[in-house]
VOGU-3710 file (C-alpha; in Angstrom, 3 decimals, decimal comma):
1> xxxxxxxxxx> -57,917/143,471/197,830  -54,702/145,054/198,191  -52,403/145,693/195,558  -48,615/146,202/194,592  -47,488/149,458/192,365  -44,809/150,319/190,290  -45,229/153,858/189,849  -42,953/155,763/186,804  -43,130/158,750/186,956  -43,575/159,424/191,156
11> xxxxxxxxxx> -42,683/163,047/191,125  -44,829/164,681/188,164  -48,360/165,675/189,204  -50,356/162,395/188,643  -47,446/160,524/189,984  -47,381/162,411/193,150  -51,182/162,251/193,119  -50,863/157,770/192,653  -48,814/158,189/195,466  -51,510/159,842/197,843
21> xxxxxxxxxx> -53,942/157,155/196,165  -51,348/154,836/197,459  -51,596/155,446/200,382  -55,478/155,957/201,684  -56,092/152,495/199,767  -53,182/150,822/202,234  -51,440/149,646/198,972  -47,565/148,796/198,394  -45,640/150,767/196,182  -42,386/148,016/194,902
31> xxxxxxxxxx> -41,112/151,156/191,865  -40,522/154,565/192,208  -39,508/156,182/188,724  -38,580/160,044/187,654  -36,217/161,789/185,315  -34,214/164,080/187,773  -35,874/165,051/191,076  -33,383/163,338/193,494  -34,256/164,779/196,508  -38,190/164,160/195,792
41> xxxxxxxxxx> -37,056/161,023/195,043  -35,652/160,568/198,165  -38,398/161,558/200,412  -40,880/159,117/198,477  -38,441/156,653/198,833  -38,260/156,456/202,386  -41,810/157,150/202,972  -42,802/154,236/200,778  -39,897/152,014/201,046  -39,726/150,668/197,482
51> xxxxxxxxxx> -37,937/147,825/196,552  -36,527/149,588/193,457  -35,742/153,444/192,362  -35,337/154,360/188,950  -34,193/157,815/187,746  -33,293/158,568/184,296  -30,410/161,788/184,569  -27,165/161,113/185,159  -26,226/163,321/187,615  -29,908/162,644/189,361
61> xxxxxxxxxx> -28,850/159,334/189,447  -25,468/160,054/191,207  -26,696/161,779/193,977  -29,948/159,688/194,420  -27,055/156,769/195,151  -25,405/158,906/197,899  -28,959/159,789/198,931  -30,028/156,621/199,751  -26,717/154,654/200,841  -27,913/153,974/203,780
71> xxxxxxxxxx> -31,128/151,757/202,693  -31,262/148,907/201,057  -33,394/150,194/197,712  -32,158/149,017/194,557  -31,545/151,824/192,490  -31,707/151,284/188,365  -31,475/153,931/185,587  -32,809/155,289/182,328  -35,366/153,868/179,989  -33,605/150,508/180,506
81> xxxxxxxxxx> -33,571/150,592/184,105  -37,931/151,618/183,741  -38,439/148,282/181,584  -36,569/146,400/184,272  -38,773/147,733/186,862  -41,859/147,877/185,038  -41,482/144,122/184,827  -40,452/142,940/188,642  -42,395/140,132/190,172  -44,760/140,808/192,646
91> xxxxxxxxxx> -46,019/144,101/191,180  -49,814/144,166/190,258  -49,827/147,177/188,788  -47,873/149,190/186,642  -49,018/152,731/186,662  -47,529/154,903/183,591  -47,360/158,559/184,103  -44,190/159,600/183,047  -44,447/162,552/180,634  -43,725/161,939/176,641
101> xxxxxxxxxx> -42,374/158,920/173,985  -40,050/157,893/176,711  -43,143/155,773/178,229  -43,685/153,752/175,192  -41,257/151,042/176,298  -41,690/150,582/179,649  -45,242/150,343/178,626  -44,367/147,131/176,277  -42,373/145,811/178,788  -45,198/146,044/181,303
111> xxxxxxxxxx> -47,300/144,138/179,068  -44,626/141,731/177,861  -44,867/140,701/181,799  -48,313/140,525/181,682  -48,612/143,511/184,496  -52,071/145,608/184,648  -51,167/149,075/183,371  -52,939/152,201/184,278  -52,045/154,597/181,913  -51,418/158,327/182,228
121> xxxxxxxxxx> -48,570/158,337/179,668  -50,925/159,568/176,506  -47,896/159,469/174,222  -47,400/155,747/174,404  -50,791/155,213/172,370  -50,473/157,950/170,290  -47,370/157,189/168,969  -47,489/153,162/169,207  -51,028/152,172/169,209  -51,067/149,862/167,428
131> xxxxxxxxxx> -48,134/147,918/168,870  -49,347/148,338/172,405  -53,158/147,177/171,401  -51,872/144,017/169,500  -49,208/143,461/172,734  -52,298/143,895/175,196  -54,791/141,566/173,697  -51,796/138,942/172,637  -51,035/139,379/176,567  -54,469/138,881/178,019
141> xxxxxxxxxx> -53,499/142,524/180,029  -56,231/145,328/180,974  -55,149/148,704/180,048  -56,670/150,555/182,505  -57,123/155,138/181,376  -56,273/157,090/184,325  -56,973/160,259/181,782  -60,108/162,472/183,276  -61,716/162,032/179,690  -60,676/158,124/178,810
151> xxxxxxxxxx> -61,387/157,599/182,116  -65,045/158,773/181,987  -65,542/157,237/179,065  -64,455/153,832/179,944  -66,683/153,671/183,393  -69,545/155,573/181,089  -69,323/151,878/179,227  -69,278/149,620/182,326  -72,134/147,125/181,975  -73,379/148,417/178,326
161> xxxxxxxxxx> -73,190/146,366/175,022  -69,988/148,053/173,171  -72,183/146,603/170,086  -74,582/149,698/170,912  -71,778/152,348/171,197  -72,639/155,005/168,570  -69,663/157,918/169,908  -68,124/159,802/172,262  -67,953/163,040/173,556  -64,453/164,180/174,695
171> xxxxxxxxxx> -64,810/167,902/176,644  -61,835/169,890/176,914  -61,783/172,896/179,227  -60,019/175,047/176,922  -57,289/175,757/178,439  -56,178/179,106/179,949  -56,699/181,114/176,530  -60,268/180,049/175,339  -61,825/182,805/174,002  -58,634/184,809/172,547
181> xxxxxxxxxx> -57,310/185,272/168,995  -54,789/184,240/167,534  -53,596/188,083/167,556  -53,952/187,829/171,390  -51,794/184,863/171,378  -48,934/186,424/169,894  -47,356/187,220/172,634  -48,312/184,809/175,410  -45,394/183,744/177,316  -44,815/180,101/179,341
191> xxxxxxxxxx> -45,822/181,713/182,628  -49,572/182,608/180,886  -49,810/179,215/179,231  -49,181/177,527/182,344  -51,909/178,964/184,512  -54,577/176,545/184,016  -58,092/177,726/185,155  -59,266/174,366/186,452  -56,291/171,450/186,738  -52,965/171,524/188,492
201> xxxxxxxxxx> -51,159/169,407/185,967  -47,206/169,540/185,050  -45,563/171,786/182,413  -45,937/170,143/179,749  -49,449/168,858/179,484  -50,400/172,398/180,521  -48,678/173,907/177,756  -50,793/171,236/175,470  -53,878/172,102/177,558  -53,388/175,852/176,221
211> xxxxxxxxxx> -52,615/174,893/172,324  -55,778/172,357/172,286  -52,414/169,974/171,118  -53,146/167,550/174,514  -57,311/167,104/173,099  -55,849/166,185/170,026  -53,644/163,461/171,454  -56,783/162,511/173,057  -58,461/161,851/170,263  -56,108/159,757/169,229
221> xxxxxxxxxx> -55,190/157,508/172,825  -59,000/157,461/172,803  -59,559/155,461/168,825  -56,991/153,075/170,438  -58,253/152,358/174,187  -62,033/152,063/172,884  -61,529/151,095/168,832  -63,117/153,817/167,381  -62,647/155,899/164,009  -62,156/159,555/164,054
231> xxxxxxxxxx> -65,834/160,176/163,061  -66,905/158,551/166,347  -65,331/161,514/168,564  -67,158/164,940/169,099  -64,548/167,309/170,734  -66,324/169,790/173,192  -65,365/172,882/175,502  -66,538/172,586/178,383  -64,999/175,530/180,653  -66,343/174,037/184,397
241> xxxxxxxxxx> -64,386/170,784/183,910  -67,686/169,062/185,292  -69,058/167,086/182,530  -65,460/164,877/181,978  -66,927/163,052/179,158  -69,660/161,449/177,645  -70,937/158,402/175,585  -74,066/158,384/173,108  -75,435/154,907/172,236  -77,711/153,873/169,561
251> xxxxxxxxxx> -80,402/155,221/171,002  -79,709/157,801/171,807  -79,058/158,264/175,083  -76,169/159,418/176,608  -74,147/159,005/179,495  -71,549/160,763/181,499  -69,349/160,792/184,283  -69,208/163,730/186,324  -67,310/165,370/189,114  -64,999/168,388/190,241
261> xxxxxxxxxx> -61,749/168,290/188,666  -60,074/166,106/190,998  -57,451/163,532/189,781  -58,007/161,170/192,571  -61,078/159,657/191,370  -59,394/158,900/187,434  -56,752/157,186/189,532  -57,954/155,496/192,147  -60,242/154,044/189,546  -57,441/152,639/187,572
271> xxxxxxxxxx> -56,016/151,100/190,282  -58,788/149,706/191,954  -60,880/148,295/188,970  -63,295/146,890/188,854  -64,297/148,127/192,534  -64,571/151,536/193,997  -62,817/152,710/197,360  -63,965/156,145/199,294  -61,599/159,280/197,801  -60,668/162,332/199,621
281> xxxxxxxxxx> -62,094/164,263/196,615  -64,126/166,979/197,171  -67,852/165,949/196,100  -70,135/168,147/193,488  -72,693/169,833/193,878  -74,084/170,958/190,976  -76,426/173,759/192,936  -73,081/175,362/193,768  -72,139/175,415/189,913  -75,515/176,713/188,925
291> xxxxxxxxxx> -75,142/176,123/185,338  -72,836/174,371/182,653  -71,601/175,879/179,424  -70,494/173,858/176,061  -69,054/175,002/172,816  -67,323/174,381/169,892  -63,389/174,390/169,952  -62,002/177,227/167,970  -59,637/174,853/165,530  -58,931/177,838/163,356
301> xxxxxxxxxx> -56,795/179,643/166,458  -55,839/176,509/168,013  -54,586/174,362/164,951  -52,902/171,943/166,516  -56,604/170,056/167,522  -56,966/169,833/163,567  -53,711/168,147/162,817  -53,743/165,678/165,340  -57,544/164,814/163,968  -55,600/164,526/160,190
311> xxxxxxxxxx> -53,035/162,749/161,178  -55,247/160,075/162,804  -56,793/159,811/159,551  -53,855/159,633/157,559  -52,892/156,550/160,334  -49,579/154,680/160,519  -46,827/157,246/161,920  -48,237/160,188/161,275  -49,629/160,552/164,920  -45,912/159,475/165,924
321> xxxxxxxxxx> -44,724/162,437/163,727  -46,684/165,362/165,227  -46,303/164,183/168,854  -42,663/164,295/168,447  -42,986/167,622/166,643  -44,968/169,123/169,562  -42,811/167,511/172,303  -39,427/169,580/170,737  -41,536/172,777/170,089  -43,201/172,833/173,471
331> xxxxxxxxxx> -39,881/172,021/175,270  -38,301/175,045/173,372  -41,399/177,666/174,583  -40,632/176,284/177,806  -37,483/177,851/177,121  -38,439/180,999/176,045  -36,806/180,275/172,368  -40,159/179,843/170,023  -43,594/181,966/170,749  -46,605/180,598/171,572
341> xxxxxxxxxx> -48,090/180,108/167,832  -44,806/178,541/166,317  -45,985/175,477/168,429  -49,008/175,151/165,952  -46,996/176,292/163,150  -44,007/173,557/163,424  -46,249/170,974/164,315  -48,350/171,388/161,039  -45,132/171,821/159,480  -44,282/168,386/160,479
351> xxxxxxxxxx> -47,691/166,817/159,558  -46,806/168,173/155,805  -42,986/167,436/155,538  -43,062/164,212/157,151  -43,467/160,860/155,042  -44,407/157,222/155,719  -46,374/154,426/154,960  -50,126/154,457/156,063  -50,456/150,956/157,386  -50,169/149,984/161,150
361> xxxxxxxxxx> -48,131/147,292/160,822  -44,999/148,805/162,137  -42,569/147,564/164,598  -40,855/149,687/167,893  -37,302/150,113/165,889  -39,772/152,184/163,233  -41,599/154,083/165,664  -38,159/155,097/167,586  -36,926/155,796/163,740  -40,078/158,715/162,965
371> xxxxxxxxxx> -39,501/160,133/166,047  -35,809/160,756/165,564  -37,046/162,128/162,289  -39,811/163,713/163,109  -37,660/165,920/165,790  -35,202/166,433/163,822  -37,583/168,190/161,122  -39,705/170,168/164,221  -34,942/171,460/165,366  -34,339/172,470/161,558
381> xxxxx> -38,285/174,576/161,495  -37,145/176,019/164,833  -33,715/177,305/163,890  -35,483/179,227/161,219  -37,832/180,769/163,904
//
């Protein structure tokens, strides 16, 4: 059955990657989202021929308007302008895979339309779980992981009793500096962190990739999408990126989706649920691999795993907190302003400085509210840097 997107999001790596999705399954893409690529922007735009365009900069959005004068594409802006489009009749899907907080609304509004989201936007569970859970299941709406890891998990539980679900095991490649101390990290600059051994990803998530930072938000989207507690997730490095996660049942056996690392088949899943379409992907053959390593994560170089894992435990906006926290200090490495290890250091700054109730009954305003805080906190840690 063909299906209508609204992609936020189109010009980061997974949104460019929906887009080729898009297109071998024949489906309709109605939204086109980004922050600032207009002349990306463009070129989607009049490949796909959306009925809307969103773009969040200012000056993006200026010259995306003379861009596209001659067409007849709506053209909206900002977070506002996301929620408008996340919600347009006609649109099947929403797919979410804009980068940071500024996905938690359009996410809401997605659901508040009763839309199907596929969600690469890890943020909008970490920092609102709760809120988007309760909104889902009040909604009757699927929220569909487009994740490697969430995504392996959730089709490792297609046609199993949940009832028998014992844990998961979330593999993490280890980024481009597994093995190295914390003296060796010292004085790793952006250009090391973002060379990636296995997955072409954007800046950001890379950068999270190298701190172990984006496996602990993991853990987190991952108690939320399958309602687990934090002693029901087993983080392990896996270098080959084969294995993209497992479950273990009750008894005891344990199941896992494999492949090469290849977004296409995470998304195309997410989109086409609950069938499966041929992918371009290239297949695995695990003769070629000859053999597949795992270990434990080092969480005493790589701290930021270990406060993501307390924060879930300490619950309510502490998760909110450290994402922010990261967000600012990753966003300033990418910079060149902080070194590699203040990321760790301000976001278990945060984790310590920051207070709030431990209940999850909190509303959007309050979420919005810690991370204003929250970044302002992870700006005055920096300054002393």
């Amino acid at each position: 059955m063909k299906k209508t997107i609204a992609l936020l999001g189109s010009t980061g790596s997974i949104g460019t990657q929906t887009l080729r999705c898009c297109k071998n399954l024949g489906y309709g893409v109605d939204v086109l989202a980004a922050n600032r690529n207009a002349a990306l922007l463009e070129t989607q735009a009049r490949e796909f021929h959306p009925r809307c365009v969103v773009v969040s900069d200012k000056t993006a959005y200026a010259d995306l308007k003379t861009r596209l004068a001659d067409t007849d594409i709506r053209l909206l802006a900002g977070v506002e302008g996301m929620c408008e489009a996340a919600s347009l009749p006609g649109v099947d899907v929403v797919c979410n895979a804009v980068v940071g907080m500024v996905g938690l609304r359009p996410t809401l509004a997605a659901i508040a339309a009763k839309k199907t989201v596929a969600l690469a936007n890890k943020e909008t569970l970490v920092a609102g779980g709760r809120l988007v859970m309760d909104a889902a299941e009040e909604n009757g709406v699927d929220l569909l992981p487009v994740d490697s890891e969430h995504s392996a998990i959730f089709q490792s539980l297609q046609g199993n009793d949940r009832a028998a679900l014992k844990k998961i095991i979330l593999t993490a490649s280890g980024g481009p500096f597994r093995g190295k101390t914390a003296k060796e990290l010292e004085g790793m600059t952006a250009a090391d962190a973002l060379r990636h051994p296995n997955w072409s990803m954007g800046a950001k998530i890379t950068v999270d990739s190298a701190t172990l930072m984006n496996k602990g938000l993991e853990f987190i989207e991952a108690m939320w999408l399958f309602g687990l507690s934090p002693d029901q997730i087993e983080i392990v490095v896996h270098p080959q990126s084969v294995v993209h996660s497992a479950v273990e049942y009750a008894d005891g056996a344990v199941i896992a989706q494999m492949g090469t690392p290849d977004m296409a088949v995470p998304i195309q899943y997410a989109l086409t649920w609950p069938h499966r379409a041929p992918t371009d992907a290239r297949r695995l053959s695990l003769t070629d691999y000859g053999s597949l390593t795992f270990e434990k994560p080092d969480c005493g170089t790589f701290v930021c795993l270990d406060i993501c894992i307390e924060a879930a435990r300490r619950s309510g906006l502490y998760p909110c907190a450290v994402n922010a926290a990261n967000e600012y200090a990753v966003g300033r490495f990418l910079a060149g302003e902080l070194k590699f290890l203040d990321i760790g250091r301000c976001v278990g700054y945060i984790l310590e400085r920051f207070s709030c109730n431990t209940d999850e009954l909190y509303t959007l305003e309050e979420v919005l509210e810690a991370e204003d805080a929250a970044r302002a906190l992870a700006e005055a840690y920096c300054a002393r840097r």
